[in-house]
N, C-alpha and C positions, 0 to 999 in steps of 0.2 A: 834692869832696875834704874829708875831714874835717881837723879841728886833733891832731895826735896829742898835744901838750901838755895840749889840755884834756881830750882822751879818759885820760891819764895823772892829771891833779888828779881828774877825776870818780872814778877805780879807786881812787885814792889813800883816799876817803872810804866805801869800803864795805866790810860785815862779811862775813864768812864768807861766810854766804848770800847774801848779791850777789855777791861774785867767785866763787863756784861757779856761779850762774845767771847772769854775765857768760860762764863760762869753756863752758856747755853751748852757747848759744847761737851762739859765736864759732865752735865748733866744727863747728856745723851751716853757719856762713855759708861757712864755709873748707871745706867736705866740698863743698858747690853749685860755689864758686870752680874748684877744684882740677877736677871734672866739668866744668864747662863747658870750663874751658880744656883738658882731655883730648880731647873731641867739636872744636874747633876744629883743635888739632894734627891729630888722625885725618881732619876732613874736606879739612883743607889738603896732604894727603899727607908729611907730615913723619914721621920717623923713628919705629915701634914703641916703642924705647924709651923718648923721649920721650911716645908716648902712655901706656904703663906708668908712666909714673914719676908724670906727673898721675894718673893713675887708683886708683896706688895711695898717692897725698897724700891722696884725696878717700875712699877705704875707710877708710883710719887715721885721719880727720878722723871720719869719719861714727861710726865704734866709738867714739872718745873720747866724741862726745857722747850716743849712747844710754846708752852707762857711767856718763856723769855725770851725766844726766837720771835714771835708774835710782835713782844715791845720793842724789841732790836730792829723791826723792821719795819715797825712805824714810828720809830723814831730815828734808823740812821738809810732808811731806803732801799737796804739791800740784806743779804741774808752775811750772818756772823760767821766770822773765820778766825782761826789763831791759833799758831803752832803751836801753844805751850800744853805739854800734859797733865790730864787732870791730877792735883794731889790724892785725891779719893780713891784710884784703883790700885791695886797691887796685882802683881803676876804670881795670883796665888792659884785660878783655875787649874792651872797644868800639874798641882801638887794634892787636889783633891780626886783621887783615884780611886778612895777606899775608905765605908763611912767609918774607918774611925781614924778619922782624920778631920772627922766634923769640927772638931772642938778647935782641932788649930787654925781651920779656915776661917773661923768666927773669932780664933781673938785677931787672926793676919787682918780680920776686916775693921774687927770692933777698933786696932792698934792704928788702923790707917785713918778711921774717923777720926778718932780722936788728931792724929798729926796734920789735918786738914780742918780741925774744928781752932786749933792751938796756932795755924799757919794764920788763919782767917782773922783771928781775934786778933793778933800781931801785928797783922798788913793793916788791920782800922786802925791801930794807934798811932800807924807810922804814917799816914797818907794825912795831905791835907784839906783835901778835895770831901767837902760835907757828902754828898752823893753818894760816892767811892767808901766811903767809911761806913756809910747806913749799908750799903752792897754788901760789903764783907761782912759785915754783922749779921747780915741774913744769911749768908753763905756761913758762917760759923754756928748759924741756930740749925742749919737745916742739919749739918752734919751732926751738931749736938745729939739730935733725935734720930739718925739714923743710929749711931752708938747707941743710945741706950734702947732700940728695939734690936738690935743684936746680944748686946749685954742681958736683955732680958728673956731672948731664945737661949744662951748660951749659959744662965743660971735656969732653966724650965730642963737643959737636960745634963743637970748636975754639976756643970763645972764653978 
């Protein structure tokens, strides 16, 4: 598990071009996440719509970051790199064995949005860099609306 305070100081100290190549990255990790746990639900027999709804976290993840890899490399020439882990995943795959453990995979995800949505809104107030601050506000909206299409599979099957 990572430190999300230090993964927050680390964001805290990068320009443009690191949080945009943080933010392609983070994208592709959460586009993997969002599939994996989609083929888990589907192979555990659980609800369609809860496979749609991963399925379609991990499409919208996956467009974000061809989009921003796209601008990353017509605007810095080469393709986005950056060691920092995304705040959006948790190492909750390996704990979904058995669907009824649905309920806890959805709040481990809905709980990670939200502390990537609360990271994001914190790094714009702190940065001075106009660009940088419009960045994370996006990054804070996108994770906004992954929570609540989690929150809203995760109230559809009673929690």
């Amino acid at each position: 598990m990572f430190d999300v305070e230090e993964i927050i100081e680390r964001l805290k100290s990068l320009n443009y071009e690191g949080a945009l190549a943080y933010w392609v990255k983070s994208e592709e990790e959460e586009a993997r996440f969002y599939g994996n746990l989609a083929e888990r639900a589907r192979n555990l027999g659980l609800p369609e719509s809860l496979v749609e709804t991963f399925l379609r976290l991990s499409r919208d993840s996956r467009r974000h970051s061809e989009e921003l890899a796209k601008e990353f490399r017509r605007t810095f020439g080469r393709e986005p790199v950056t060691e920092i882990p995304p705040l959006e995943v948790l190492p909750v795959l390996e704990k979904f064995e058995r669907a009824d453990q649905v309920k806890e995979v959805l709040e481990a995800a809905m709980e990670s949005e939200l502390i990537a949505m609360k990271a994001y809104k914190l790094l714009a107030e702190k940065v001075g860099d106009e660009r940088l601050r419009r960045l994370y506000l996006k990054l804070a909206d996108v994770e906004r609306g992954h929570y609540e299409a989690l929150k809203r599979e995760y109230e559809r099957l009673g929690g």
